[in-house]
N, C-alpha and C positions, 0 to 999 in steps of 0.2 A: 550501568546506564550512562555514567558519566562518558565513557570511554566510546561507546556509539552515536552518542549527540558531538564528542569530538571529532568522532570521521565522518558522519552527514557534516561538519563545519567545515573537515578539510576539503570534503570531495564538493561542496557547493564553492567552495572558493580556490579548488584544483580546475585545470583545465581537462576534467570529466564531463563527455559533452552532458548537455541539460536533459535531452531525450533520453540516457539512461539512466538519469535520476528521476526524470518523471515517470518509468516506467517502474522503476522499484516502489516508485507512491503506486503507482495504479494498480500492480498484483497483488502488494501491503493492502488497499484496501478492499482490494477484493476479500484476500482471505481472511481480511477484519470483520467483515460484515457478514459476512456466512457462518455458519455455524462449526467450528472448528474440527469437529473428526470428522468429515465428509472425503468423499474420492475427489472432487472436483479440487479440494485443498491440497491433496497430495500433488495432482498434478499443478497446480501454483507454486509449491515448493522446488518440484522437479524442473520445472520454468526460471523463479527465481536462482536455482543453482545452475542452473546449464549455459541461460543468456549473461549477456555483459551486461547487466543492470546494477546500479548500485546499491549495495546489499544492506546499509545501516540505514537509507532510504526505503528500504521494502521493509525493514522491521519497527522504524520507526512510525511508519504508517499502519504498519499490524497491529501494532499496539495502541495506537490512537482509534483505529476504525473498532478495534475491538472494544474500547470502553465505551463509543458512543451506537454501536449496533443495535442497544438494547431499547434506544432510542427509536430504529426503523422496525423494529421487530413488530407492532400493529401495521405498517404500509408493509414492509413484505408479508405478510400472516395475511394481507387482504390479497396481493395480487397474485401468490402463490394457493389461494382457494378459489381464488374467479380462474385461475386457466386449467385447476385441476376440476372445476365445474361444468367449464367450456363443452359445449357437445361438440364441435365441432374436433377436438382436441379428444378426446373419448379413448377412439381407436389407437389414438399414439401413447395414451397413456397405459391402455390395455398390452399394448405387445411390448411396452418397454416391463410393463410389471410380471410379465409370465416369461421376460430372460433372465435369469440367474444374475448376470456381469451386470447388469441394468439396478437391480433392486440393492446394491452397494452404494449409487446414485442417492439413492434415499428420495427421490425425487415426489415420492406420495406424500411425505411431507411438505407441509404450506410454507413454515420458516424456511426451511432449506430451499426449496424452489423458486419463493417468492425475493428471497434475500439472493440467493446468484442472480436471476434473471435481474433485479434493481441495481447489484453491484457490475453485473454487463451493460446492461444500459445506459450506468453513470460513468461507466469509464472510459467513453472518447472522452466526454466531458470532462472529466477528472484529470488525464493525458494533458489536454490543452493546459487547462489551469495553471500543473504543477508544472508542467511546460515555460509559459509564462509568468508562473512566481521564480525559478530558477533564474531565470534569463534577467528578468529584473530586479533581480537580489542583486545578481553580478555587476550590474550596469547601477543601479543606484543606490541601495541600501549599503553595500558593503564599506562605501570608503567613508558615509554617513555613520553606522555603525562602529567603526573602529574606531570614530570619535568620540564617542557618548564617554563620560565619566564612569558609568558604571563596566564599560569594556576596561576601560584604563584600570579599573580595581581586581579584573577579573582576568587581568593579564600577569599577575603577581600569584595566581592561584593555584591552587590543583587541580582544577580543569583546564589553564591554559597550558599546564607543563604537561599534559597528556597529549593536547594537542598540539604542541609543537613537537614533542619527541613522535608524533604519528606523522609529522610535516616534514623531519631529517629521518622516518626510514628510508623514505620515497624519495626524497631528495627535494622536496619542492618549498616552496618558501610562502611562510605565512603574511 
């Protein structure tokens, strides 16, 4: 744990642009809030491995969305039974449930359906965000930051010796 909140520190204070940190928060939370063996999860994984997004940012986000999911689990449990209720939605859910590759989806379930479609719809939003929490970390908390006495205690440590030896593989400077 120590050693992945070390490279989210490097990579927020590397010149890794901010869009592929905000993007490893966005698919993190996605695949935190959904229910975790689902298809839609695999291909979040196969996303997070494929794209240039920064990867201790997608986990660190997985693991935060995932402790607090169980939180939205009655708002998706509502919106995931109002569209599997929908009549107008009926037909779609009919010919998704009578193909084979479709019913993997799990999509008749209300947590699963209700919780992707809430973790879709919050993730422009979430983009921005982490977007602009990135961008102004860099520009104002960081050199704030490095002041605080408790950084100065925590630069003597085994956390900060993780991170600087993760700062000279790369060559880059803390």
């Amino acid at each position: 744990m120590l050693g992945m909140l070390a490279r989210l520190l490097k990579a927020l204070n590397s010149e890794a642009g901010p869009w592929a940190i905000a993007w490893g928060f966005v698919l993190g939370m996605i695949m935190g809030l959904t229910p975790l063996l689902s298809l839609h999860n695999l291909i979040i994984i196969f996303l997070a491995m494929s794209l240039r997004i920064n990867f201790s940012g997608f986990l660190i986000a997985w693991l935060f969305f995932s402790g607090v999911a169980y939180l939205f689990d009655p708002i998706a449990d509502y919106i995931g039974e109002s569209l599997l209720q929908a009549q107008a939605l009926q037909g779609l859910w009919t010919s998704l449930y009578d193909q084979p590759w479709a019913r993997l989806a799990q999509f008749n379930h209300t947590i699963t359906l209700g919780s992707l479609t809430f973790a879709l719809l919050f993730a422009p939003l979430w983009l921005f965000i982490s977007y602009y929490l990135v961008v102004n970390y860099r520009a104002r908390v960081k050199a704030w930051f490095i002041k605080l006495k408790i950084v100065q205690a925590l630069r003597g440590s085994k956390f900060w010796g993780i991170y600087e030896r993760l700062s000279s593989l790369r060559g880059g400077s803390v």
